[in-house]
C-alpha positions in Angstrom: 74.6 54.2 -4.5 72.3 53.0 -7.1 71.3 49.4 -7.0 72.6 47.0 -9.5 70.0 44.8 -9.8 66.1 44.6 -8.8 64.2 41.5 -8.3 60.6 41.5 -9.4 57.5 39.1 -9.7 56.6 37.8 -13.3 53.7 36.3 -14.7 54.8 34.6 -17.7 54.6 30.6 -17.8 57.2 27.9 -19.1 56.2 25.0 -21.3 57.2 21.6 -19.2 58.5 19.1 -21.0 57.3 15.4 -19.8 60.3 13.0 -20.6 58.3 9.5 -20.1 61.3 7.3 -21.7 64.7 7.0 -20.7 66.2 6.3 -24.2 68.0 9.5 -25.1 68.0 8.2 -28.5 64.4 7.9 -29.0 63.8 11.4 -27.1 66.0 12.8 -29.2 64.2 11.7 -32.0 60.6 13.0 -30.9 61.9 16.5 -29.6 62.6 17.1 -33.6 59.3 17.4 -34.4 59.0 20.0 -32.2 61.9 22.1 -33.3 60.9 24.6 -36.0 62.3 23.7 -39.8 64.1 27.2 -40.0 65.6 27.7 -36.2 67.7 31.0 -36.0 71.0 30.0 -34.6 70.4 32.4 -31.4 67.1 31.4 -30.8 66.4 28.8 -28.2 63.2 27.9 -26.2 63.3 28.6 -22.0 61.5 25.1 -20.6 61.0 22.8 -17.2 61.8 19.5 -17.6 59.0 16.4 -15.4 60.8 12.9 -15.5 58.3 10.9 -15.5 60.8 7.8 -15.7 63.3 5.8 -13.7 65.9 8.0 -14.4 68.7 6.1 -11.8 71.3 6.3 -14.4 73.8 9.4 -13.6 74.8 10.7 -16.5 71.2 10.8 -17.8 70.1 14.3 -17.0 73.1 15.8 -18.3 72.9 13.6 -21.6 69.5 15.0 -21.8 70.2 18.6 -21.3 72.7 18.4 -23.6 70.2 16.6 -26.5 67.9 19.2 -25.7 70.4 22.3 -26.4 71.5 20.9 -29.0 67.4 21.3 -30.4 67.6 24.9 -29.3 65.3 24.0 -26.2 66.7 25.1 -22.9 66.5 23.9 -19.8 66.4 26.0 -16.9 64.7 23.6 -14.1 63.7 20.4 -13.0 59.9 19.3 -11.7 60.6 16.2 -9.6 60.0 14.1 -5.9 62.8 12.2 -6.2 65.2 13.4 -4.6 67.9 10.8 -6.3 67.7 13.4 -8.8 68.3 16.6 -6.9 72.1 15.5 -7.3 71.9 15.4 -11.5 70.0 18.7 -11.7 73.0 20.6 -9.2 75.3 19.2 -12.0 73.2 20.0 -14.8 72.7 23.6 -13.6 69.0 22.9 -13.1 66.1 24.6 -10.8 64.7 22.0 -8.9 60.6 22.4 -8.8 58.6 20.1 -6.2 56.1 20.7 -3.7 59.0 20.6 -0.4 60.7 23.6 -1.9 57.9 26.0 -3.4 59.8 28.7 -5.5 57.5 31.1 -5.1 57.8 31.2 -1.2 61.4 31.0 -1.3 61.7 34.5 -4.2 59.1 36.3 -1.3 62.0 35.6 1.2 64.3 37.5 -1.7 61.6 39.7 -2.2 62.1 40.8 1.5 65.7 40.8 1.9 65.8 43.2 -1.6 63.0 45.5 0.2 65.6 45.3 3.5 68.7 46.3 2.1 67.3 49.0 0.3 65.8 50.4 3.6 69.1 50.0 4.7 70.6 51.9 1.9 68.0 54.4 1.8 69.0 55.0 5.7 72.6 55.0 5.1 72.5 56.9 2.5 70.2 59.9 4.3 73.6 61.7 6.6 71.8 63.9 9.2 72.9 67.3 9.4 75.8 68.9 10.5 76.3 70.0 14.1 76.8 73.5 14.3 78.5 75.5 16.9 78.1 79.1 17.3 80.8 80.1 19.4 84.5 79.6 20.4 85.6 76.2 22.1 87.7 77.3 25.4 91.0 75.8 26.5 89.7 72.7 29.0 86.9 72.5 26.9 85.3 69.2 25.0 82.7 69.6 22.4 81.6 66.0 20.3 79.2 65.3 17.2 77.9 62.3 17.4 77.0 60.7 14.3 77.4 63.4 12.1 80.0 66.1 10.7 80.7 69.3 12.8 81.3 72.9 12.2 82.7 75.6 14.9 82.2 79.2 13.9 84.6 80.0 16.1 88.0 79.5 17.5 89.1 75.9 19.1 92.0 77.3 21.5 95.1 75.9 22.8 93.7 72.9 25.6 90.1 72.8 23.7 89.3 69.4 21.9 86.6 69.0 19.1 85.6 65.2 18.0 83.1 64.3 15.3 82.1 60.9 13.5 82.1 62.9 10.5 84.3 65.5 9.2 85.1 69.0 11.4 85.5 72.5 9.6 86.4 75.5 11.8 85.6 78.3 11.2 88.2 80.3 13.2 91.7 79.2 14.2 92.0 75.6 14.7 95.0 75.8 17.9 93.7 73.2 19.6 93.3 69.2 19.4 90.7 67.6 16.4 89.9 64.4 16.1 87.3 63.6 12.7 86.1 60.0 12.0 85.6 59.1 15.5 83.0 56.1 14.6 85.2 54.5 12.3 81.5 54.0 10.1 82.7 56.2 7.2 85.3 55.7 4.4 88.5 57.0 5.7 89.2 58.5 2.5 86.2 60.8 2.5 87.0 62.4 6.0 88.6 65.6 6.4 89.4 68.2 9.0 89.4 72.0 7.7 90.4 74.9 9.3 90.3 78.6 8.5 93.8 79.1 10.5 95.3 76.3 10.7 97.7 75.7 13.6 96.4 73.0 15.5 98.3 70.9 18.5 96.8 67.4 17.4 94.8 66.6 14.1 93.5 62.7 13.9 91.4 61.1 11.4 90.2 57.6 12.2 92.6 57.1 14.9 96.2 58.3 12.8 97.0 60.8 14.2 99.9 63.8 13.7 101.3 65.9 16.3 102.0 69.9 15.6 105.7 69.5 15.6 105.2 67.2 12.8 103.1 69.3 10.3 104.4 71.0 7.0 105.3 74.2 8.4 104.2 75.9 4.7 100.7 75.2 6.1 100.6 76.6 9.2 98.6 79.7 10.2 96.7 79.4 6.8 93.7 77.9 5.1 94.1 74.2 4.9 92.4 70.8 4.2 93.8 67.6 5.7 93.1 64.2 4.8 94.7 60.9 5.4 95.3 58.8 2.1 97.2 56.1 1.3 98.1 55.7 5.1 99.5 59.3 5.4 98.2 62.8 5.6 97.7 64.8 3.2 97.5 69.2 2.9 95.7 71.5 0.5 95.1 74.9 0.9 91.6 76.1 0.7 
């Protein structure tokens, strides 16, 4: 599975504004000098705001933020000590930026975790081989692949039992007991158990299981694939 999104390093820089007044009239009044005389309604400019004032008031970040969009200038984080204002910039949908929480220390810890899960997925996504069995399984007989799929090229008689985390395919008659899926790890939908003759005593797939007395008869002795969907089994003739 392909990721969805990538986290990366950037070296661009944001333009801090420094608000050193707490009149959101007057601020609002010197940010327009600063906006340009022909703004393009979609255009807005990406900035950090430093107060630089008693800013107790609680309802004076938002009022700012909201001057400030309004002016096509938008605030995406906060530089500040105080922590009365950590509050107002959860609220305001703000960053906060100070010297306690260093940004760039905390996107390294993301860094990591991205470089993690896609070793993980990488892992998870590399299925080791099947196990391959070259000969018939005998009545009294267990054979088991762990971890991975498994594939008799033989018979699996009356008595014999094959188990697999994965799926099982034999290649012979299938008279005996199968049991696929045995780790419960993969998607239960994905699992099947295939058999060149198909007349088996016990099929299970992560854990359902059917006896032979309760199989479509139209399938037995042939070519089949079994899978359990929607919380029953399902046949198809290969």
């Amino acid at each position: 599975m392909s990721a969805i999104i990538h986290l990366q390093k950037s070296d661009f820089s944001l333009p801090v504004i420094q608000v050193l007044h707490c009149d959101i009239a007057k601020i609002s009044d010197e940010l327009k000098r600063y906006v340009p005389i022909e703004t393009h309604e979609f255009f807005s400019v990406p900035c950090v705001l430093s107060i630089e004032t008693d800013a107790s008031e609680p309802a004076f970040l938002a009022q700012l933020v909201e001057v400030l969009r309004q002016l096509n200038f938008l605030p995406i984080g906060l530089k500040t000590e105080d922590e009365s204002l950590f509050e107002q910039a959860h609220y305001a949908g703000l960053a906060i930026f100070n010297e306690k929480m260093n940004q760039l220390d905390l996107f390294e810890v993301a860094l990591s975790n991205q470089s993690n899960v896609e070793n993980l997925r990488s892992s998870s996504e590399q299925t080791p081989p099947p196990y391959t069995y070259h000969q018939n399984v005998y009545a009294g007989e267990q054979l088991y692949a762990e971890g991975c799929d498994l594939i008799v090229l033989g018979d699996v008689e009356l008595g014999a039992e094959v188990i697999a985390d994965g799926n099982i395919y034999i290649g012979g008659s299938l008279n005996g007991k199968a049991y696929a899926g045995n780790s419960g790890f993969m998607n239960i939908d994905e699992i099947t158990i295939r058999a060149y003759v198909f007349e088996p005593e016990l099929i299970s797939i992560a854990g359902f299981y059917q006896l032979k007395e309760d199989l479509p008869e139209q399938y037995i002795g042939l070519s089949v694939k079994t899978r359990f969907v929607s919380q029953k089994f399902e046949y198809s003739l290969e």
